[in-house]
mmCIF file as Biopython writes it, N, C-alpha, C and O atoms, coordinates in Angstrom:
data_model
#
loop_
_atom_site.group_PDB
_atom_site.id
_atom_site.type_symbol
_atom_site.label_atom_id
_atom_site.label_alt_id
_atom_site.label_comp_id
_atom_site.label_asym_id
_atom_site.label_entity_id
_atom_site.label_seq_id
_atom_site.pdbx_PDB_ins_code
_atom_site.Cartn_x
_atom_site.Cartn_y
_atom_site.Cartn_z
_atom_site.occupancy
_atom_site.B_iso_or_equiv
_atom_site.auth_seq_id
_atom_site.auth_asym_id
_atom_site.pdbx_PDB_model_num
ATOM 1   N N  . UNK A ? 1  ? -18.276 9.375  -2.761  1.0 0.0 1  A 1 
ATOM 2   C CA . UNK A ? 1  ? -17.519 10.023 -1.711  1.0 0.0 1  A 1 
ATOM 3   C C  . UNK A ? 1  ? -17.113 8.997  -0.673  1.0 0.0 1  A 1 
ATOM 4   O O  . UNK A ? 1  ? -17.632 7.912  -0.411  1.0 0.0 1  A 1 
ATOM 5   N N  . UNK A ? 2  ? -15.805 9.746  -0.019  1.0 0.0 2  A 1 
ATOM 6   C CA . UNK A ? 2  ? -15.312 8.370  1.038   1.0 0.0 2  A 1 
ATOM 7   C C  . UNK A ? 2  ? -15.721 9.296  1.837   1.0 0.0 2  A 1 
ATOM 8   O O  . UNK A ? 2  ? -16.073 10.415 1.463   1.0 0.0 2  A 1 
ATOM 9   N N  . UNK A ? 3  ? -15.701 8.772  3.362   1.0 0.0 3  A 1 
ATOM 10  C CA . UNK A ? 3  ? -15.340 9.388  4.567   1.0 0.0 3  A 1 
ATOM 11  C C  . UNK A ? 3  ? -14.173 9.054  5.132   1.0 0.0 3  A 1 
ATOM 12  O O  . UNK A ? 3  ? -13.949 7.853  5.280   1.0 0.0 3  A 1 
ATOM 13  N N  . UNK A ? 4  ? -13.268 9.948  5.531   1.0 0.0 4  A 1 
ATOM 14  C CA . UNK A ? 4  ? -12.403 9.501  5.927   1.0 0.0 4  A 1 
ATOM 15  C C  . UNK A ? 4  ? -12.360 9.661  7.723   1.0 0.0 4  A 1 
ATOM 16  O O  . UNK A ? 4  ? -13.319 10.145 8.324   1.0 0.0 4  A 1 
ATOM 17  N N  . UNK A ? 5  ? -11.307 9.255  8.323   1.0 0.0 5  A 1 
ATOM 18  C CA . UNK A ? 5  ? -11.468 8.789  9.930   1.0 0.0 5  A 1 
ATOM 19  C C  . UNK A ? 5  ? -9.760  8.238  9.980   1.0 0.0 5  A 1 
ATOM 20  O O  . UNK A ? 5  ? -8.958  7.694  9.221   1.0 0.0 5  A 1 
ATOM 21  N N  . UNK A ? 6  ? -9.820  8.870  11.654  1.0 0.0 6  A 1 
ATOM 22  C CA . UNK A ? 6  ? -8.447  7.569  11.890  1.0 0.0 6  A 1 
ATOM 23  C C  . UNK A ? 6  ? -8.578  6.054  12.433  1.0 0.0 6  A 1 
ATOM 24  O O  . UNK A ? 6  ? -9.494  5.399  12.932  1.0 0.0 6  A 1 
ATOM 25  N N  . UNK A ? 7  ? -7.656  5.884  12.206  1.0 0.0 7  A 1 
ATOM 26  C CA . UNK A ? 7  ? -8.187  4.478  12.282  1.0 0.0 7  A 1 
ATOM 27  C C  . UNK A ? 7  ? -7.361  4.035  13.634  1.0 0.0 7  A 1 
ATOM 28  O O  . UNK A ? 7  ? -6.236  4.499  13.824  1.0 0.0 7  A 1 
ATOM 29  N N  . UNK A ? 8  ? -7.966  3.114  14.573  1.0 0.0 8  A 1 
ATOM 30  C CA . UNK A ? 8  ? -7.158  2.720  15.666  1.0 0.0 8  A 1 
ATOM 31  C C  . UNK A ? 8  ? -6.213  1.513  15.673  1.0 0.0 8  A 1 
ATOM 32  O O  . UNK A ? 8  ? -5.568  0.971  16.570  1.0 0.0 8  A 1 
ATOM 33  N N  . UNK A ? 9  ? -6.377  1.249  14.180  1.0 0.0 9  A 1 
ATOM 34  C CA . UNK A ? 9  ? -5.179  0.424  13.483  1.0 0.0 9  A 1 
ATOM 35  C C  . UNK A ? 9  ? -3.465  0.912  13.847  1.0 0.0 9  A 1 
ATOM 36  O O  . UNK A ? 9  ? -2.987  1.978  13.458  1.0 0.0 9  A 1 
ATOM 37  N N  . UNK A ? 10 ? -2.862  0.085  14.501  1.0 0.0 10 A 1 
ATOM 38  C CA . UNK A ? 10 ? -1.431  0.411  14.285  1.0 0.0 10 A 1 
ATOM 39  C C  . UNK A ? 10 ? -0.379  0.074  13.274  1.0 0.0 10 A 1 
ATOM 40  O O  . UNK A ? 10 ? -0.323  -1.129 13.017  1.0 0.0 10 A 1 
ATOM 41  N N  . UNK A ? 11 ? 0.318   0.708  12.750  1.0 0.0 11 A 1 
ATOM 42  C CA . UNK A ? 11 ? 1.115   0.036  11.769  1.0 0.0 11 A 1 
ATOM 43  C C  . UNK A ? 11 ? 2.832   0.196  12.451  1.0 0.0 11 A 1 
ATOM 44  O O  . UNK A ? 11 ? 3.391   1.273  12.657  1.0 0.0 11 A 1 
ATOM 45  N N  . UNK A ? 12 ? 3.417   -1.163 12.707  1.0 0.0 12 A 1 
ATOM 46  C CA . UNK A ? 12 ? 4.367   -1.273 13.379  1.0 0.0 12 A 1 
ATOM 47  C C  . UNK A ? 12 ? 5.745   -1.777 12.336  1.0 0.0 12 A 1 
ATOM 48  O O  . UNK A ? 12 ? 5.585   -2.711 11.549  1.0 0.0 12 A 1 
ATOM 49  N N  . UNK A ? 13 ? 7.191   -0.987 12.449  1.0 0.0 13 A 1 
ATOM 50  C CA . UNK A ? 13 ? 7.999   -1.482 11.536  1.0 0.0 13 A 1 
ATOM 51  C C  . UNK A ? 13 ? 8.573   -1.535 12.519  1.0 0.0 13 A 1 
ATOM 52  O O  . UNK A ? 13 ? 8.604   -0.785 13.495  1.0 0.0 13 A 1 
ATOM 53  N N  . UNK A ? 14 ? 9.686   -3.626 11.980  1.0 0.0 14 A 1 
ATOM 54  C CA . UNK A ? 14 ? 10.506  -3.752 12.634  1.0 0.0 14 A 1 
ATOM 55  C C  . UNK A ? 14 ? 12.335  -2.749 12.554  1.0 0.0 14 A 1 
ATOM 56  O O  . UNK A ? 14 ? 12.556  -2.000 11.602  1.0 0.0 14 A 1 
ATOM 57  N N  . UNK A ? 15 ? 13.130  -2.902 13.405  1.0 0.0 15 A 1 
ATOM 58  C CA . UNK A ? 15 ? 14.071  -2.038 13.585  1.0 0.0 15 A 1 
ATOM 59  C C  . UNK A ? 15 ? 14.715  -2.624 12.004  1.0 0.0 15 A 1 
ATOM 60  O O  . UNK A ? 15 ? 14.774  -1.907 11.005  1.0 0.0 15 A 1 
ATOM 61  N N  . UNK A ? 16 ? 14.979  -3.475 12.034  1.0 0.0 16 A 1 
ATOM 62  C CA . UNK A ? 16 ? 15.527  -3.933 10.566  1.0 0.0 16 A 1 
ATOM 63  C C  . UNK A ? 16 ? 15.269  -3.526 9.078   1.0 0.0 16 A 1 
ATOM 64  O O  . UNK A ? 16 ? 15.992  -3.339 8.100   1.0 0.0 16 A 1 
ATOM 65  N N  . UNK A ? 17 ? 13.724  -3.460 9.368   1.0 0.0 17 A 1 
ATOM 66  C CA . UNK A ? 17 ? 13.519  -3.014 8.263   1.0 0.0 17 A 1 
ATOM 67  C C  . UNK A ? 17 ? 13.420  -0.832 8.218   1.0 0.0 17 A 1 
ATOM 68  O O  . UNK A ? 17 ? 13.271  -0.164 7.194   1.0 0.0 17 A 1 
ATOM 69  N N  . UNK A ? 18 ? 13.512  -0.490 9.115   1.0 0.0 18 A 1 
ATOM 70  C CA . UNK A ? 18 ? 13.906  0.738  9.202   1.0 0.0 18 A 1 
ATOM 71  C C  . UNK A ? 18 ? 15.065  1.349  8.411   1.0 0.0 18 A 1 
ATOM 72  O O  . UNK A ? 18 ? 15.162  2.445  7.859   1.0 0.0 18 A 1 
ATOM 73  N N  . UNK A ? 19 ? 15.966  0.261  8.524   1.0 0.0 19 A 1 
ATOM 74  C CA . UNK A ? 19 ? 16.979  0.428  7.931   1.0 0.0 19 A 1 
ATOM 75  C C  . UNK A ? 19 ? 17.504  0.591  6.128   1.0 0.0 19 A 1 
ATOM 76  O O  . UNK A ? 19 ? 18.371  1.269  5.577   1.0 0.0 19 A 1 
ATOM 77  N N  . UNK A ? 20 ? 16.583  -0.301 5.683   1.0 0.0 20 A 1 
ATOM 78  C CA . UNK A ? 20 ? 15.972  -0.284 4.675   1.0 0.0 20 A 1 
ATOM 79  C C  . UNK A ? 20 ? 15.142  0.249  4.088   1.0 0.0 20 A 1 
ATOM 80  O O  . UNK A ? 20 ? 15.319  0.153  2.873   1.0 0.0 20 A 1 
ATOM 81  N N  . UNK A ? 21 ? 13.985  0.978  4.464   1.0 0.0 21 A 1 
ATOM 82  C CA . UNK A ? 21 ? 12.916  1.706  4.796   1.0 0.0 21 A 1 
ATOM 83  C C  . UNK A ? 21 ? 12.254  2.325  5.744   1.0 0.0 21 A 1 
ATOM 84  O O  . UNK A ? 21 ? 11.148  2.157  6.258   1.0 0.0 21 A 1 
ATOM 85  N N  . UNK A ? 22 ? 13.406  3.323  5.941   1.0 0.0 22 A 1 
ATOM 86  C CA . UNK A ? 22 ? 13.309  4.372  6.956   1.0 0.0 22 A 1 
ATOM 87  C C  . UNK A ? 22 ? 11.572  4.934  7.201   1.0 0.0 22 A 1 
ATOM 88  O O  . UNK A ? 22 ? 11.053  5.127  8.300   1.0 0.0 22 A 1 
ATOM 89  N N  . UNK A ? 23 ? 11.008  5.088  6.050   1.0 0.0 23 A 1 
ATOM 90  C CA . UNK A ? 23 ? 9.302   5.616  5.975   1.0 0.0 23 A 1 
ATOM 91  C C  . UNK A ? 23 ? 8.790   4.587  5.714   1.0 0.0 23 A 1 
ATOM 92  O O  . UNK A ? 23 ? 9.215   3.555  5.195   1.0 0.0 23 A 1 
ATOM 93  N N  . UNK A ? 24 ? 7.622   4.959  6.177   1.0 0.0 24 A 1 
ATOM 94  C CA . UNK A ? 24 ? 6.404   3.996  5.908   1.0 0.0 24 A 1 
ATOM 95  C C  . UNK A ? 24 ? 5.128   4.666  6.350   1.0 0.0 24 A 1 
ATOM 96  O O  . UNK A ? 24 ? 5.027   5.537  7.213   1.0 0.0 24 A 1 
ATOM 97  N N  . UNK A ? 25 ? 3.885   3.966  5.410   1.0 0.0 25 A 1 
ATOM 98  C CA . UNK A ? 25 ? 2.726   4.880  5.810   1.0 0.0 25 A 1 
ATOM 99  C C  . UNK A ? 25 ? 1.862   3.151  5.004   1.0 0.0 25 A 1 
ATOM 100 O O  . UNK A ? 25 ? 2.322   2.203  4.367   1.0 0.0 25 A 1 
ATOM 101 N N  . UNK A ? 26 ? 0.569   3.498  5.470   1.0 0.0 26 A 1 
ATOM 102 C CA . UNK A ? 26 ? -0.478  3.017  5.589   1.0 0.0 26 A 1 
ATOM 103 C C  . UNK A ? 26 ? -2.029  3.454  5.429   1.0 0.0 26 A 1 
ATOM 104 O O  . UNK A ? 26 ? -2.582  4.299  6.133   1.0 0.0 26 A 1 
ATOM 105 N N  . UNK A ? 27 ? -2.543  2.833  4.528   1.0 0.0 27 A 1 
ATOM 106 C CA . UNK A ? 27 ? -3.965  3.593  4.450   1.0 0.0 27 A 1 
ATOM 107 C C  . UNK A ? 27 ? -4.760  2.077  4.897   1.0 0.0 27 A 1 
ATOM 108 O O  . UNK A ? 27 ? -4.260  0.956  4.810   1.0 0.0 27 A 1 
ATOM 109 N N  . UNK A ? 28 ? -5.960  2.383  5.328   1.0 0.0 28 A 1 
ATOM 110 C CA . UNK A ? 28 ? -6.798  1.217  5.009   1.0 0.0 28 A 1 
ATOM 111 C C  . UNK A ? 28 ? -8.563  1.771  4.525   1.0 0.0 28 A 1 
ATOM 112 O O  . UNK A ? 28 ? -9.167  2.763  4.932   1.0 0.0 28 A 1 
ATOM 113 N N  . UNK A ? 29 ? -8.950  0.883  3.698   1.0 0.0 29 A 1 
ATOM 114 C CA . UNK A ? 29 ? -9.907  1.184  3.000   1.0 0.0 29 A 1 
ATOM 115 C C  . UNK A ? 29 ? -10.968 -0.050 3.263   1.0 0.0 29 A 1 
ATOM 116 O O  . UNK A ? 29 ? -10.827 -1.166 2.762   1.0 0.0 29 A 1 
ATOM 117 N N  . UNK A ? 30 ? -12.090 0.345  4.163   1.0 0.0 30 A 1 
ATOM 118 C CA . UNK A ? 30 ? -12.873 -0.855 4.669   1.0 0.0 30 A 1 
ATOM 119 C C  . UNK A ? 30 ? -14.240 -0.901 3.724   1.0 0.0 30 A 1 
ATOM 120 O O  . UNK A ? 30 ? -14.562 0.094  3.075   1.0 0.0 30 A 1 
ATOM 121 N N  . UNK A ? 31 ? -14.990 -2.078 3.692   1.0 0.0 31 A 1 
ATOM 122 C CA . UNK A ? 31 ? -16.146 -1.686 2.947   1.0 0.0 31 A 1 
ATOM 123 C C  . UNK A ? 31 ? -16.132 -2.193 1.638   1.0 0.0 31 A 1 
ATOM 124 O O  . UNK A ? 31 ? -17.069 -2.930 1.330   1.0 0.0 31 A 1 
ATOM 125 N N  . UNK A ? 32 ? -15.062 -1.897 0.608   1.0 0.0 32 A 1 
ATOM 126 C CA . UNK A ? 32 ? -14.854 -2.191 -0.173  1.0 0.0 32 A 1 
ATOM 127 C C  . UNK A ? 32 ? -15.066 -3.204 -1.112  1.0 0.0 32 A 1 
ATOM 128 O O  . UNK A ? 32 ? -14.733 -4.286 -0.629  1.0 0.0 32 A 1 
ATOM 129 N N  . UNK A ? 33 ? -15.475 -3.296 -2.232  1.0 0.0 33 A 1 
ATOM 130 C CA . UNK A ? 33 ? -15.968 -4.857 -3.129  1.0 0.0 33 A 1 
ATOM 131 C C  . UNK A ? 33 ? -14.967 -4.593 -4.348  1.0 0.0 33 A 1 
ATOM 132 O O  . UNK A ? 33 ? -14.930 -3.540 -4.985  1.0 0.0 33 A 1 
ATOM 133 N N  . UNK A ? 34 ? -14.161 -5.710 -4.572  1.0 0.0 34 A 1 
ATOM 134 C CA . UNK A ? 34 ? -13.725 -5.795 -5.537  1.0 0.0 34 A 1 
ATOM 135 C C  . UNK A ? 34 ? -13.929 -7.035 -6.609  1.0 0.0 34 A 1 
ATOM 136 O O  . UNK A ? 34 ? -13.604 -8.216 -6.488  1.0 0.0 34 A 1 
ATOM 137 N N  . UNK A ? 35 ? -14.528 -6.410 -7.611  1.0 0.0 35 A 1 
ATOM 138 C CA . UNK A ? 35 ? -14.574 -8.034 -8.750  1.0 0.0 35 A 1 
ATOM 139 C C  . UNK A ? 35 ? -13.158 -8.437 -9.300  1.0 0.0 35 A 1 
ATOM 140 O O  . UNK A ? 35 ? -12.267 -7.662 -8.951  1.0 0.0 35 A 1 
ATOM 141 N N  . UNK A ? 36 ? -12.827 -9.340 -9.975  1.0 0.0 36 A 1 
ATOM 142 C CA . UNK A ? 36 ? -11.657 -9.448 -10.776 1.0 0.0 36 A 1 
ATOM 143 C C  . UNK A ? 36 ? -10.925 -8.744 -10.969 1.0 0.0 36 A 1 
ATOM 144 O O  . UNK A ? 36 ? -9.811  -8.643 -10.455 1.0 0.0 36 A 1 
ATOM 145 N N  . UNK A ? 37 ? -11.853 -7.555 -12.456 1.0 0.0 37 A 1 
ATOM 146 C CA . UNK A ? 37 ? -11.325 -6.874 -12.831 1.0 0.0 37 A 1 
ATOM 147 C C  . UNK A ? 37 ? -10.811 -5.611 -12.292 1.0 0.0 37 A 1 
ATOM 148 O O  . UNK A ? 37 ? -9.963  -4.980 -12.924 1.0 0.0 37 A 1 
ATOM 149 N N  . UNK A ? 38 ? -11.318 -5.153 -11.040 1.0 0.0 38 A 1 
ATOM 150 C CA . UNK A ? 38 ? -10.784 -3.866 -10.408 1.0 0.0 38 A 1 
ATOM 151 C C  . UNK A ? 38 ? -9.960  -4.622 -9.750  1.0 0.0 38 A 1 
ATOM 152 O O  . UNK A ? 38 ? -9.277  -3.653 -9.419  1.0 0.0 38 A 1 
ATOM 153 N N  . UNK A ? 39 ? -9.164  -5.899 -9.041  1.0 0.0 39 A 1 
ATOM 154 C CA . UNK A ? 39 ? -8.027  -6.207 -8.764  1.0 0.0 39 A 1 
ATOM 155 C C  . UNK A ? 39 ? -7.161  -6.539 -9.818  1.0 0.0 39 A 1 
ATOM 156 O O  . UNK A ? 39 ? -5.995  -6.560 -9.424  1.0 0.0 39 A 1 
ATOM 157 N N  . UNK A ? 40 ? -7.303  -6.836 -11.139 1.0 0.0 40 A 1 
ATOM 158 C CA . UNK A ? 40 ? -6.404  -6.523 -12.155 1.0 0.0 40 A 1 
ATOM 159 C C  . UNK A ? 40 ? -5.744  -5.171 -11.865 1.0 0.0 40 A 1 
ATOM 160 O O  . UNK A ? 40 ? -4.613  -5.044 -11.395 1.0 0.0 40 A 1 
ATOM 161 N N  . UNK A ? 41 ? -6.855  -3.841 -12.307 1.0 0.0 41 A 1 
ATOM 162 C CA . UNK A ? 41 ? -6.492  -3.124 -12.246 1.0 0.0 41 A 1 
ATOM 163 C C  . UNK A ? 41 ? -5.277  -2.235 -11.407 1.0 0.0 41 A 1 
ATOM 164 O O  . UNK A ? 41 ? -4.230  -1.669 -11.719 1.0 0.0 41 A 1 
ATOM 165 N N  . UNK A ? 42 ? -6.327  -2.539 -9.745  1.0 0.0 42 A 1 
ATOM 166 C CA . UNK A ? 42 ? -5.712  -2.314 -9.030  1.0 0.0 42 A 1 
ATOM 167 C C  . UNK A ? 42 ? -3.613  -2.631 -8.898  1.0 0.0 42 A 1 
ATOM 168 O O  . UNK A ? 42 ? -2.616  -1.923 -8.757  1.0 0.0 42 A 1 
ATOM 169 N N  . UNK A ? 43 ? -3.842  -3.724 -9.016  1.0 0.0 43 A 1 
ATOM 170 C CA . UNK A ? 43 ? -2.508  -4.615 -9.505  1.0 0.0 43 A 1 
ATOM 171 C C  . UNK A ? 43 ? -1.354  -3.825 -10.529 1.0 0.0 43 A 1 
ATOM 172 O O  . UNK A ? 43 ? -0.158  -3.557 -10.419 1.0 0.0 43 A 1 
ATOM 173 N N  . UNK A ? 44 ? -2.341  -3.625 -11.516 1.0 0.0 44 A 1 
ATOM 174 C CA . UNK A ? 44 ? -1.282  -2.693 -12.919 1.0 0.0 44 A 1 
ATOM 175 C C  . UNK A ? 44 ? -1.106  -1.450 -12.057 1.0 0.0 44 A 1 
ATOM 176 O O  . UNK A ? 44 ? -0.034  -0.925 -12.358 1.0 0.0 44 A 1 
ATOM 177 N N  . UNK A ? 45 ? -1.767  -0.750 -11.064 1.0 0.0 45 A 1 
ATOM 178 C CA . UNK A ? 45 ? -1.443  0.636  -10.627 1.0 0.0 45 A 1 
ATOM 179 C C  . UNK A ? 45 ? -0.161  0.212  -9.388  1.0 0.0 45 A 1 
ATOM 180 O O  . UNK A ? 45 ? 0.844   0.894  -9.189  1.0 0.0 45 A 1 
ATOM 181 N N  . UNK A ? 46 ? -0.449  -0.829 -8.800  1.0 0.0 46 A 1 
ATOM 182 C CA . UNK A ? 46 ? 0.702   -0.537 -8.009  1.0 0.0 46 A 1 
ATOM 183 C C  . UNK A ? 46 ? 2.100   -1.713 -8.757  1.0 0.0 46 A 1 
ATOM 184 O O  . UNK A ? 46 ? 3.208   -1.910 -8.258  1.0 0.0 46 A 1 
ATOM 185 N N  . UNK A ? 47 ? 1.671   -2.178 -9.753  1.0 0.0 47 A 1 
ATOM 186 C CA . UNK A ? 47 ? 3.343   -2.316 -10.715 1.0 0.0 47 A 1 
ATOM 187 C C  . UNK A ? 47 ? 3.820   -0.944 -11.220 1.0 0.0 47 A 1 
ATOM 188 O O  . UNK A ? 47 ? 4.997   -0.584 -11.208 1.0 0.0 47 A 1 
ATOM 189 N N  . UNK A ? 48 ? 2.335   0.093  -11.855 1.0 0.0 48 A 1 
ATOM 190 C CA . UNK A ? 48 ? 3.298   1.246  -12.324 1.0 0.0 48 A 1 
ATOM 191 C C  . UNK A ? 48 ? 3.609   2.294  -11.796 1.0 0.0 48 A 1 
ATOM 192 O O  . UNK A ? 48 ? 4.323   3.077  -12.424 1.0 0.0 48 A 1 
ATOM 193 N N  . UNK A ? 49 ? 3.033   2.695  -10.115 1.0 0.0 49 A 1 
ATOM 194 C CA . UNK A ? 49 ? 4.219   2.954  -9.107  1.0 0.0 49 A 1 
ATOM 195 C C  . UNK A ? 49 ? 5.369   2.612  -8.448  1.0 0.0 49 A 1 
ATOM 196 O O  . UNK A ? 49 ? 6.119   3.395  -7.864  1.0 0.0 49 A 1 
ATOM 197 N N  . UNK A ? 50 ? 5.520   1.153  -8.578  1.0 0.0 50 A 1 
ATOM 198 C CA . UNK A ? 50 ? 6.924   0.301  -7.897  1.0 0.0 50 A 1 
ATOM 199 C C  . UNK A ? 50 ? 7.980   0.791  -9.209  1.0 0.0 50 A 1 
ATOM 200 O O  . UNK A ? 50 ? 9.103   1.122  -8.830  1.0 0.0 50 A 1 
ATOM 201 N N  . UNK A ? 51 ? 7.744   0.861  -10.592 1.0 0.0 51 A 1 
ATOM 202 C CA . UNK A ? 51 ? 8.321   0.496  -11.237 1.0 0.0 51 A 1 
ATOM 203 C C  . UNK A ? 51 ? 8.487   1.902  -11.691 1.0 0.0 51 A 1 
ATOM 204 O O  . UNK A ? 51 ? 9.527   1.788  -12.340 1.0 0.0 51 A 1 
ATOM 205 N N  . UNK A ? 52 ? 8.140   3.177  -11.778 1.0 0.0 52 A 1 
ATOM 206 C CA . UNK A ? 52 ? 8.375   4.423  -12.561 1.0 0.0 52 A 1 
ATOM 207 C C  . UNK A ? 52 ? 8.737   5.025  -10.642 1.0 0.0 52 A 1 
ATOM 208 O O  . UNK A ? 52 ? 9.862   4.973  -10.146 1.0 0.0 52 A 1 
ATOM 209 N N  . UNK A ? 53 ? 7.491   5.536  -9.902  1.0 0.0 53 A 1 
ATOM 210 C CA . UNK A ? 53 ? 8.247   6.274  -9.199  1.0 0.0 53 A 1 
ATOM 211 C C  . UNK A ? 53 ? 9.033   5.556  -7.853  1.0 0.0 53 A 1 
ATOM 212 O O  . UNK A ? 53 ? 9.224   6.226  -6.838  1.0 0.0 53 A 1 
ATOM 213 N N  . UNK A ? 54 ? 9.259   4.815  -7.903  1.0 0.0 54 A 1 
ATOM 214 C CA . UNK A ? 54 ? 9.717   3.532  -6.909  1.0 0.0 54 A 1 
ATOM 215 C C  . UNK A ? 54 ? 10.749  3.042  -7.875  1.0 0.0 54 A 1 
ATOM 216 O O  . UNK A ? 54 ? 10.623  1.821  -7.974  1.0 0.0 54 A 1 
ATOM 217 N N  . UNK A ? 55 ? 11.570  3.423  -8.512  1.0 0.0 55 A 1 
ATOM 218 C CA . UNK A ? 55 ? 12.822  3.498  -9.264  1.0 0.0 55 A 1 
ATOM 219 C C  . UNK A ? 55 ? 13.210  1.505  -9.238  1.0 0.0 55 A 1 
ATOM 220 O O  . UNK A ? 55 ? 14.169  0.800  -8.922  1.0 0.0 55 A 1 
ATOM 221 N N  . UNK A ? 56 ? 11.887  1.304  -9.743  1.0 0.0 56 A 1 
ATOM 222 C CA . UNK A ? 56 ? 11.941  -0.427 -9.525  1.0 0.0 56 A 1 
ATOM 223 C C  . UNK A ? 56 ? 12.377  -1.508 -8.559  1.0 0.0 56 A 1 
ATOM 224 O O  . UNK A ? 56 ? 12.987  -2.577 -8.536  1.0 0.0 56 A 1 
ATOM 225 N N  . UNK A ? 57 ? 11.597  -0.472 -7.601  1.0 0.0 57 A 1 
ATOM 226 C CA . UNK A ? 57 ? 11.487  -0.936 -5.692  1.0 0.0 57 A 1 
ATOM 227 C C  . UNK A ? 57 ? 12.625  -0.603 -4.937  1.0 0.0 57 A 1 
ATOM 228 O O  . UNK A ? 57 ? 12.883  -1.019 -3.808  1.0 0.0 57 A 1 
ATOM 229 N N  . UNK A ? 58 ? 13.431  0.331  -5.765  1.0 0.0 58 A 1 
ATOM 230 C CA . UNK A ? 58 ? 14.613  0.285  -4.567  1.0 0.0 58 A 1 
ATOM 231 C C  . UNK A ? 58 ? 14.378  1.439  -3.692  1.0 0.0 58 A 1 
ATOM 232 O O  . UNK A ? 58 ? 14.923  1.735  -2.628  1.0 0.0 58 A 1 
ATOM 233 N N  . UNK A ? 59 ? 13.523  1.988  -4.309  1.0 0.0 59 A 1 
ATOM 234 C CA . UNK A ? 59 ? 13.231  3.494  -3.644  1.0 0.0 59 A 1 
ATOM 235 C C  . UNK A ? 59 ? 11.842  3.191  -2.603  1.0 0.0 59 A 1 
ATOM 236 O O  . UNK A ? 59 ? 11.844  3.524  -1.418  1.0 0.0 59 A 1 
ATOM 237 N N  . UNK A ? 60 ? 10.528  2.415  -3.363  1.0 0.0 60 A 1 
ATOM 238 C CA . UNK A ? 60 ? 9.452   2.242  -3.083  1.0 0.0 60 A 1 
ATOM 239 C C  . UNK A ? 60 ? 8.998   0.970  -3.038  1.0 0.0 60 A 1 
ATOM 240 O O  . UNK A ? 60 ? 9.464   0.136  -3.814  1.0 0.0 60 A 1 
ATOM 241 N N  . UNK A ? 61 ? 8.021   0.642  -2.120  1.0 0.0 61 A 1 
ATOM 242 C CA . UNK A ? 61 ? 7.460   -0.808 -1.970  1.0 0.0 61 A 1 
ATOM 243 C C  . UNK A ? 61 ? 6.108   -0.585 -1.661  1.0 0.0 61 A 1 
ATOM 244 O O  . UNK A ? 61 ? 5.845   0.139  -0.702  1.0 0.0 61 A 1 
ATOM 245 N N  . UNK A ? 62 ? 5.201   -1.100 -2.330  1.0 0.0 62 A 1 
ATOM 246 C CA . UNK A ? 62 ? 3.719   -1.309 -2.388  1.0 0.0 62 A 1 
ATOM 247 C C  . UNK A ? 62 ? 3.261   -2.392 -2.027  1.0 0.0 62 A 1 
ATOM 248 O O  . UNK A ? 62 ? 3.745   -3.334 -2.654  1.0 0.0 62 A 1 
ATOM 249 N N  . UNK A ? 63 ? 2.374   -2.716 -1.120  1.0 0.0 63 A 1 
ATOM 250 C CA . UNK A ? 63 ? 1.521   -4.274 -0.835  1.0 0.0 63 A 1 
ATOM 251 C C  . UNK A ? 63 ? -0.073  -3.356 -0.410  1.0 0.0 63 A 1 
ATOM 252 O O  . UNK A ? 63 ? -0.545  -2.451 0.278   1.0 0.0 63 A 1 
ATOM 253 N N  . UNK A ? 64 ? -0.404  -4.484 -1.491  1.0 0.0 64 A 1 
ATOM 254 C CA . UNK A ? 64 ? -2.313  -4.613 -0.769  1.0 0.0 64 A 1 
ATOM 255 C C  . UNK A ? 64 ? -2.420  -6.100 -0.284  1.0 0.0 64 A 1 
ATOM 256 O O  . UNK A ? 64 ? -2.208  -7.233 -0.715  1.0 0.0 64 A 1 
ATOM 257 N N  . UNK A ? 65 ? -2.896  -5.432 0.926   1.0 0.0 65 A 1 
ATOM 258 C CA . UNK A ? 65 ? -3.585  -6.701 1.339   1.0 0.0 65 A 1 
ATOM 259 C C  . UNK A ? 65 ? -5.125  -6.635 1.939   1.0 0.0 65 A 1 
ATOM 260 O O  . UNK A ? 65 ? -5.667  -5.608 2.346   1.0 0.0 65 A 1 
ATOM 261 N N  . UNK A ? 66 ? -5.638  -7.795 1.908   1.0 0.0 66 A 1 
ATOM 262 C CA . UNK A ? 66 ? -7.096  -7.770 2.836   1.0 0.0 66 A 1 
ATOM 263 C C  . UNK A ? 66 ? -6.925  -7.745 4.218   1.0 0.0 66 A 1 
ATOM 264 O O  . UNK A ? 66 ? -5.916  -8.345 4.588   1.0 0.0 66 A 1 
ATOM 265 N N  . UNK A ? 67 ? -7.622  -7.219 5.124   1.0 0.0 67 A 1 
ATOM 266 C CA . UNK A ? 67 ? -7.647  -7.289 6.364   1.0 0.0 67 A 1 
ATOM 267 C C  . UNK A ? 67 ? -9.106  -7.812 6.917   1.0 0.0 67 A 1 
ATOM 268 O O  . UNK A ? 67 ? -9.300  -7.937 8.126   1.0 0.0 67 A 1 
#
């Protein structure tokens, strides 16, 4: 089980890219351990959202990053 919470994280888009990507959203997931292989994984899940429902990024854009 997670707990979830808000976070006092801001997520800020510039005016430019508004334009381009009017939405945007943000999760963050703290705590977390990843070996190799669950960042493989991880990796193949957000190629096969960019690429099926993200109409091969023109619609959708995915980034993980560490914080």
């Amino acid at each position: 089980q997670f707990k979830l919470a808000k976070s006092k994280t801001k997520l800020t888009v510039e005016a430019s890219v508004k334009k381009v990507r009017p939405f945007a959203l943000a999760a963050f997931a703290r705590g977390l351990r990843f070996d190799d292989e669950s960042v493989r994984e991880l990796m193949q899940l957000q190629e096969k959202l960019v690429l099926t429902h993200g109409r091969r990024r023109r619609k959708v854009a995915v980034g993980v990053h560490d914080a």
